[in-house]
NUZA-381634 format. One line per field, with one value per atom (N, C-alpha, C): x, y, z; residue number from 1; residue in three letters. Coordinates in steps of 0.2 Angstrom, whole numbers, plus 2048, in hexadecimal, padded with zeros to 3 digits. Layout:
REM residues N
x	[X/...]
y	[Y/...]
z	[Z/...]
kolza	[NUM/...]
drenro	[ALA/...]
//
This chain:
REM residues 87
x	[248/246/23F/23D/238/234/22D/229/227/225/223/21E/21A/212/20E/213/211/211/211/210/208/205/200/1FF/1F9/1F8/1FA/1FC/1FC/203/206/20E/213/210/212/214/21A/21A/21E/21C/21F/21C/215/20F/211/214/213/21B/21F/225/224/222/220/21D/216/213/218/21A/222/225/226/22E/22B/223/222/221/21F/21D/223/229/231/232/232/236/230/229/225/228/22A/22C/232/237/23E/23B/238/239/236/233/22F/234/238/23E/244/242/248/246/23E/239/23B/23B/23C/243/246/250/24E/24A/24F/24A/246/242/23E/23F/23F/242/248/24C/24D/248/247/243/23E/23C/23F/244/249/24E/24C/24F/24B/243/23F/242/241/243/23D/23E/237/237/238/23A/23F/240/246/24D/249/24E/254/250/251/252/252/251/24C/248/244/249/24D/253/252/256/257/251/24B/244/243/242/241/248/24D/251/250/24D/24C/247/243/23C/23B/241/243/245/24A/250/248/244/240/23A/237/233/237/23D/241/240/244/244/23C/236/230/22D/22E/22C/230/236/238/238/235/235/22B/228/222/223/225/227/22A/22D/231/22B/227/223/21C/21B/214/217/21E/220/220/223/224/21D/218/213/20C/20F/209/209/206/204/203/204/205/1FC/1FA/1F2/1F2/1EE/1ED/1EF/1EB/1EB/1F2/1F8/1FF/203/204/20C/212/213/219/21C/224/225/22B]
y	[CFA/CF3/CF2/CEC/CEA/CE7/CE9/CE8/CDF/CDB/CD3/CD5/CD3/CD2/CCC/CC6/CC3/CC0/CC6/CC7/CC9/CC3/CC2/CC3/CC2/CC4/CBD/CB8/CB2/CB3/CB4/CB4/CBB/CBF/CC5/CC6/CC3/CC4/CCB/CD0/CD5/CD8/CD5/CDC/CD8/CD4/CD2/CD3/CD3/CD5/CDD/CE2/CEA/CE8/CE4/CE5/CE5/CDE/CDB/CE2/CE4/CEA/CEF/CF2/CF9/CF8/CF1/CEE/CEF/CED/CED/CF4/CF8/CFE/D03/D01/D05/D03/CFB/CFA/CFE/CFE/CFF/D08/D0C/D12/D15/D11/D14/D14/D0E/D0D/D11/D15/D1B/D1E/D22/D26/D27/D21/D21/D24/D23/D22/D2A/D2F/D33/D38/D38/D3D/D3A/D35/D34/D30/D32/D2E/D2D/D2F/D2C/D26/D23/D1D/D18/D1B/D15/D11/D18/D14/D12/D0F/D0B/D06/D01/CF8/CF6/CF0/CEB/CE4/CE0/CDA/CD9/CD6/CD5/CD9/CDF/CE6/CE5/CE3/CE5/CEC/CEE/CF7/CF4/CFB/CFB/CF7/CFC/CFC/CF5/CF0/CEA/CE6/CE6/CE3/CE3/CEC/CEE/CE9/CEA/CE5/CDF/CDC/CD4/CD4/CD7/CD8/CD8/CDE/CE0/CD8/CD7/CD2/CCB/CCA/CC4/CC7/CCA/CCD/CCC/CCF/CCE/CC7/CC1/CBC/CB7/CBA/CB7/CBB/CC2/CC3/CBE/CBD/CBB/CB3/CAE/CA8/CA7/CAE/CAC/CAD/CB4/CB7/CAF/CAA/CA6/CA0/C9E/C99/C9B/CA1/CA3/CA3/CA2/CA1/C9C/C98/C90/C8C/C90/C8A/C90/C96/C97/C93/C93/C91/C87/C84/C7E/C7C/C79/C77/C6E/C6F/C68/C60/C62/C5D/C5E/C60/C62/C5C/C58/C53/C54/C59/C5B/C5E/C5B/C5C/C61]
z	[44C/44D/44B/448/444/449/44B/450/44F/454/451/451/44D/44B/44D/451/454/45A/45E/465/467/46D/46E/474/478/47E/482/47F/481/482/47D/47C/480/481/483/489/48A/494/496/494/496/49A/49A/49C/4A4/4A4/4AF/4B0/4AA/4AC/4AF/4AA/4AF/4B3/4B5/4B9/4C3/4BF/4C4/4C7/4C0/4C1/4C7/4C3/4C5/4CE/4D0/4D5/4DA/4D7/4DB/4DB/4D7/4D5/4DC/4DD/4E2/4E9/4E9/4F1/4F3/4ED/4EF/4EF/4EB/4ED/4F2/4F3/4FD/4FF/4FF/505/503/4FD/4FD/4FF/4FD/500/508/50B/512/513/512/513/512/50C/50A/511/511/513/51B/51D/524/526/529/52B/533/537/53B/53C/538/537/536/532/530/537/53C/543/548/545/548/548/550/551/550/54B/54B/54D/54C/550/551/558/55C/55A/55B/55B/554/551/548/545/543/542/539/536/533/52B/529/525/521/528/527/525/526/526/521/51F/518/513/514/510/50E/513/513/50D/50E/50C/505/503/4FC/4F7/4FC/4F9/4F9/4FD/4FC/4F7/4F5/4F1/4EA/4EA/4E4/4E1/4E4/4E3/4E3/4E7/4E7/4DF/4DC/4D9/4D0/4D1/4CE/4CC/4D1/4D1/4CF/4D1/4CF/4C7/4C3/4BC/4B8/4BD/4B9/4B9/4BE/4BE/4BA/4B8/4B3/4AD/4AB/4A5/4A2/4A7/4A6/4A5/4A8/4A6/4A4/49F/49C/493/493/48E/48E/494/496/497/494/495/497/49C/49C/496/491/48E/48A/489/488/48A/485/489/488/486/486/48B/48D/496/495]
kolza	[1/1/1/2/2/2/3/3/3/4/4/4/5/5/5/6/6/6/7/7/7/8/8/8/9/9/9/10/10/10/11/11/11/12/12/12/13/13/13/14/14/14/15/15/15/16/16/16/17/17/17/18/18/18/19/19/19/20/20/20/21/21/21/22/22/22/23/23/23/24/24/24/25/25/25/26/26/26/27/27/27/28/28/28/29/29/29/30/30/30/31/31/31/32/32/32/33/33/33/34/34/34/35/35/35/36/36/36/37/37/37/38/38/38/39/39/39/40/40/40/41/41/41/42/42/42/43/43/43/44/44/44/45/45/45/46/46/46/47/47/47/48/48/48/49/49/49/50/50/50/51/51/51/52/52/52/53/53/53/54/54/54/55/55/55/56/56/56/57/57/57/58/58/58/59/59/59/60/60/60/61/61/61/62/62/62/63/63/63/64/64/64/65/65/65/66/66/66/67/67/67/68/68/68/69/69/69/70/70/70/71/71/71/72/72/72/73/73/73/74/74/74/75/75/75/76/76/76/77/77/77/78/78/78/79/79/79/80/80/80/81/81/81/82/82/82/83/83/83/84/84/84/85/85/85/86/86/86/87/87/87]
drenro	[UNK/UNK/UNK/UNK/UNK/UNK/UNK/UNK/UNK/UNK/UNK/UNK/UNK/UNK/UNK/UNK/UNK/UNK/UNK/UNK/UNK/UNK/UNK/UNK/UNK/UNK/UNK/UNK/UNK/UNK/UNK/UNK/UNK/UNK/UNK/UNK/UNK/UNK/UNK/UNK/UNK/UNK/UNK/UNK/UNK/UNK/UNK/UNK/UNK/UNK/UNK/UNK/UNK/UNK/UNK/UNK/UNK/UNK/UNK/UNK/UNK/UNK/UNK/UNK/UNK/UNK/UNK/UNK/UNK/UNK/UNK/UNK/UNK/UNK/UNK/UNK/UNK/UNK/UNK/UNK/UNK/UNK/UNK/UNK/UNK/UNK/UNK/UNK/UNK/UNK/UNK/UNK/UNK/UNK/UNK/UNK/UNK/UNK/UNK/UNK/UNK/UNK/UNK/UNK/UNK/UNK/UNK/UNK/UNK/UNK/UNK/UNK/UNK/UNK/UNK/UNK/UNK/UNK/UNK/UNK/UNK/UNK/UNK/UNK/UNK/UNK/UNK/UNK/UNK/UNK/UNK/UNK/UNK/UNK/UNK/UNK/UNK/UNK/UNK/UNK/UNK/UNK/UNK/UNK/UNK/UNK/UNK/UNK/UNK/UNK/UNK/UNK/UNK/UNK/UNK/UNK/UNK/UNK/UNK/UNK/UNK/UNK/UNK/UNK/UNK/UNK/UNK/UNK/UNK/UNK/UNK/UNK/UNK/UNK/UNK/UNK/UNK/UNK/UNK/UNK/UNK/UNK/UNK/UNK/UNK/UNK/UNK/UNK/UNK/UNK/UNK/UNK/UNK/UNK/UNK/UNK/UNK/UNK/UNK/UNK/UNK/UNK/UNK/UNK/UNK/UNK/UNK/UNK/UNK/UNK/UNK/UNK/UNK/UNK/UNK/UNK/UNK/UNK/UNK/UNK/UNK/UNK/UNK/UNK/UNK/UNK/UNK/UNK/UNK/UNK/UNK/UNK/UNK/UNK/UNK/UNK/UNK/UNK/UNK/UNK/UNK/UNK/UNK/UNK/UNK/UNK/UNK/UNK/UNK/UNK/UNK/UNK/UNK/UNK/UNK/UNK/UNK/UNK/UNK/UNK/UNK]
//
């Protein structure tokens, strides 16, 4: 594969794509972390007799999509400057 030589720091969205990734891939491995090697925590209740498991899933499953809508909204309007009429 022929490397582009016109990729720029302006143009480059992959540096927040890892950023994104490594960000997901640390939450999601504590919570295996936790699953594999204490699993007694996993049978902590935290609000209204929730179990931890479940919390941590929510958590997962809204991070995923809050990282994912911010990744789509800093893409959509980088390189948009003010004076720009193009909609």
């Amino acid at each position: 594969m022929i490397p582009n030589k016109n990729i720029t720091p302006e143009n480059d969205h992959t540096t927040l794509g890892f950023v994104f990734f490594f960000f997901y891939v640390t939450l999601y491995s504590t919570f295996v972390f936790l699953n594999a090697f204490y699993p007694e925590k996993m049978s902590t209740l935290t609000f209204s007799g929730i179990n931890l498991p479940v919390i941590y899933g929510f958590v997962l499953i809204t991070s995923a999509v809050v990282l994912a809508l911010i990744y789509s909204w800093v893409l959509r309007n980088k390189g948009k400057h003010s004076g720009d009429s193009t909609s």
